[in-house]
C-alpha positions in Angstrom: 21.4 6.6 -22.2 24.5 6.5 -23.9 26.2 8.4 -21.3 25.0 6.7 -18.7 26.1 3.5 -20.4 29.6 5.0 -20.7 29.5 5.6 -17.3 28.5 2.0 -15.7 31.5 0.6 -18.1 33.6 1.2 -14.8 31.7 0.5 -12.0 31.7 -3.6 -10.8 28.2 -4.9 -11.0 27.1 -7.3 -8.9 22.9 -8.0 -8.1 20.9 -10.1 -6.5 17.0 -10.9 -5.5 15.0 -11.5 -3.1 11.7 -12.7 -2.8 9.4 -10.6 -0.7 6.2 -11.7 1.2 4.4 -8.7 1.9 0.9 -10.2 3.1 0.6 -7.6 5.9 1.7 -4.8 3.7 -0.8 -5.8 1.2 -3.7 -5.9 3.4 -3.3 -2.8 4.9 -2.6 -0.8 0.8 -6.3 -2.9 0.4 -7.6 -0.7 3.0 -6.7 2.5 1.0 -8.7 4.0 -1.5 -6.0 5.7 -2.8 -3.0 3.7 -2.2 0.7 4.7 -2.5 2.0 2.6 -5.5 4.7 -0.2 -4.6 7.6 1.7 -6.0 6.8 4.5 -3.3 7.0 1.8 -0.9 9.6 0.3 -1.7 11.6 3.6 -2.2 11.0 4.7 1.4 11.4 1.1 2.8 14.6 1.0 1.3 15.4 4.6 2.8 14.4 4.2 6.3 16.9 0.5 6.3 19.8 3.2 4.5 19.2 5.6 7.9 20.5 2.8 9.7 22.9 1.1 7.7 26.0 3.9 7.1 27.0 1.7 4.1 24.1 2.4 1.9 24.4 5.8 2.3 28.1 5.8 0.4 29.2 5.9 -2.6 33.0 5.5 -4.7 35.2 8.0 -5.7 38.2 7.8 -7.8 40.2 10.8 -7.9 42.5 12.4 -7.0 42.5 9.1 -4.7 40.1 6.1 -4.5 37.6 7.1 -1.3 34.4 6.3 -0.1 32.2 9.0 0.3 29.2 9.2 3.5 26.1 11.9 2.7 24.3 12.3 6.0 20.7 11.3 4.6 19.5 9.2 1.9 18.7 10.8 -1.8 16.4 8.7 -4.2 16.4 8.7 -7.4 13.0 7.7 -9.5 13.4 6.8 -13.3 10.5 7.5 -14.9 9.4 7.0 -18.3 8.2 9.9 -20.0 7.4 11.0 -23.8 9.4 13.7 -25.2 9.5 15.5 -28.9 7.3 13.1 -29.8 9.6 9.8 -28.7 9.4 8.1 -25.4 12.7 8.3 -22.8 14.1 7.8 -19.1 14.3 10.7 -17.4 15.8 10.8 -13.8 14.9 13.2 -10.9 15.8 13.4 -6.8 14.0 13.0 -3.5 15.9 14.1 -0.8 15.6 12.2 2.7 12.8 10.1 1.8 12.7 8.3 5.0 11.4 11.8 6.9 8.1 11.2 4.4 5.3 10.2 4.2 3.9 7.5 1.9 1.7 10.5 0.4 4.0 12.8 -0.3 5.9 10.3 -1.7 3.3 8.6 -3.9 2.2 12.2 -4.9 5.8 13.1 -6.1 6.4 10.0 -8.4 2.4 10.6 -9.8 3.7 14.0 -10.9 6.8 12.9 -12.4 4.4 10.3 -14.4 1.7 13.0 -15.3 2.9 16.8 -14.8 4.6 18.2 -18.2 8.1 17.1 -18.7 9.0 21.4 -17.9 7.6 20.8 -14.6 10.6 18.8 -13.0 14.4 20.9 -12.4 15.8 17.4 -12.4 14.0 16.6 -16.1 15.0 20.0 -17.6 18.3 20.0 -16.4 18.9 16.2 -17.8 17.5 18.0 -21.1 20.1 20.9 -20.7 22.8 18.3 -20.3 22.1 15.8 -23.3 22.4 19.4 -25.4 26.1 19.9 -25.0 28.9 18.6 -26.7 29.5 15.3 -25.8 33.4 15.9 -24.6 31.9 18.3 -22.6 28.7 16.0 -20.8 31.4 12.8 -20.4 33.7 15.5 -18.2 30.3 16.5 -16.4 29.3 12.9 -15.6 33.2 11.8 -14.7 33.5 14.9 -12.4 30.0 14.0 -10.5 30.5 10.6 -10.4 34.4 10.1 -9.4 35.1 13.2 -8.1 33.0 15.1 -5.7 30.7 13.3 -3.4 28.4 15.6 -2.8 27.8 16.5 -6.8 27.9 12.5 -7.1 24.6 12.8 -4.3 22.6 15.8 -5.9 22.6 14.6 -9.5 22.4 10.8 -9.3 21.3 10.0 -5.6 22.5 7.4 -2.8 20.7 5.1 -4.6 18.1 5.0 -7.8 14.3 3.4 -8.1 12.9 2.1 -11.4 9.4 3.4 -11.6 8.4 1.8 -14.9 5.2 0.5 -14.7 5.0 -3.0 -14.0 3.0 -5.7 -15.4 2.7 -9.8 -14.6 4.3 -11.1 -18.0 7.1 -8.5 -17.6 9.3 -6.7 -15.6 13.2 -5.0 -15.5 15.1 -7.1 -12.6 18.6 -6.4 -13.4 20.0 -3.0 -14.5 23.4 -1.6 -14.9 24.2 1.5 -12.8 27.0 3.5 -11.9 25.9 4.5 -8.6 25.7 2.6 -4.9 22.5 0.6 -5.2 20.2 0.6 -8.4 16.3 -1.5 -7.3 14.0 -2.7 -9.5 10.7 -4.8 -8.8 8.3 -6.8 -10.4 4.7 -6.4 -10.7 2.8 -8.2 -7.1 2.2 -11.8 -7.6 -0.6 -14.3 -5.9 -0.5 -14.3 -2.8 1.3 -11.6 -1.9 4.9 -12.2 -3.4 7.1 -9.8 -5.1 10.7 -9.7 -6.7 12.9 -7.0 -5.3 16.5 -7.1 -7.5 19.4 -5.2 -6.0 22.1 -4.1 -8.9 25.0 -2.4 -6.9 28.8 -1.4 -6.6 30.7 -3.9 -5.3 33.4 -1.6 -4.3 31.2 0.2 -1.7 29.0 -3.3 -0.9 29.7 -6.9 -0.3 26.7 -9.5 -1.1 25.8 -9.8 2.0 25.7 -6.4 3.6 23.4 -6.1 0.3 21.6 -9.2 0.6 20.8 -8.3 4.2 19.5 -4.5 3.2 17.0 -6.6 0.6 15.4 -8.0 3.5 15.2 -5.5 5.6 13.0 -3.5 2.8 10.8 -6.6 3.3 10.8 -6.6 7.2 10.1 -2.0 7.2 7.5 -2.8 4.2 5.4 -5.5 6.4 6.1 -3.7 9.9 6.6 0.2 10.1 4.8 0.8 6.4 2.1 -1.2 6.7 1.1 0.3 10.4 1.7 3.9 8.2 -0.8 2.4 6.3 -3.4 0.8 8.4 -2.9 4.7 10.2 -3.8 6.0 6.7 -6.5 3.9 6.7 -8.2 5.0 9.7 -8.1 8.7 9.5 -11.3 10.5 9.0 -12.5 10.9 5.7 -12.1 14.9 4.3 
């Protein structure tokens, strides 16, 4: 955390929020006995809008000159809280091109981050690697992946990052700070249907309203193209 910290010291925040109405979505996840979680939703909304929109899919370099830097497909990035020796901490791992998924697969990869031994993820155990060295030697790692090389920047910390801590109604993380393109948090559903989406991002690779407008987009692939994935879902033939 420190690290990461050190790291978002340089990057311009800027965040906003929108308030989502998902009634469709949520009807159709009622269908479900076992339905995908919102933070798998969300996640692939938010990549399926990032296949279209260029700009989301970018993310700022600094040397040897200032750039912007384009990765062909969206790479998530779920933090996930997880206990380790005995104390609890984030730990970060990748889904590449999330919007080819489906809400399953999805949903089933974020369950095992929360459940399978810490071992289990390559994304977990190298974070664990990392936080071993020397820490002149992890600040060169993190400056050279995130203001050097694009595709290192992608691998390691995503085209944009997903807070999968579990939510509740008297609670929840809406602002963050992040050194990468587009950090989202949500809050827990609210009566009748409303949620809080919050959008921490670089304002050197987004303006507020090319951001503003991706927010509710998630909202418009949530209650359209999800919710039919859903309602399909739904009426499949028991196994």
């Amino acid at each position: 955390m420190d690290d990461l910290l050190a790291a978002c010291l340089r990057t311009p925040i800027a965040a906003g929020e929108q308030t989502m109405r998902l009634g469709p979505a949520v009807a159709a996840r009622r269908a479900l006995k076992d339905a995908p979680s919102w933070t798998a939703i969300i996640l692939k909304a938010y990549a399926v809008v990032a296949s279209r929109r260029p700009e989301l899919r970018r993310n700022f370099l600094s040397f040897p000159s200032r750039r912007l830097y384009e990765h062909p497909c969206s790479v998530a990035t779920v933090v996930i809280e997880r206990e380790w020796n005995g104390e609890l901490g984030l730990f970060m791992e990748q889904i590449v091109a999330p919007e080819r998924m489906s809400l399953e697969r999805i949903d089933a990869i974020i369950r095992d981050l929360r459940t399978k031994p810490v071992e289990a993820s390559r994304g977990f155990r190298r974070q664990i690697g990392v936080t071993r060295l020397p820490r002149p030697l992890r600040r060169l790692l993190w400056w050279y992946a995130l203001r050097v090389s694009g595709r290192h920047h992608v691998k390691y910390f995503g085209t944009f990052s997903v807070n999968a801590l579990l939510k509740s109604r008297r609670w929840s993380l809406v602002h963050t700070q992040t050194a990468i393109t587009m950090s989202l948090t949500h809050a827990a559903l609210e009566p009748p249907g409303h949620m809080r989406l919050c959008g921490a991002f670089d304002h050197r690779v987004l303006d507020g309203m090319p951001a503003g407008r991706a927010l509710g987009e998630v909202e418009s692939v949530i209650n359209t193209e999800l919710a039919a994935e859903m309602r399909a879902m739904a009426a499949q033939p028991a196994e």
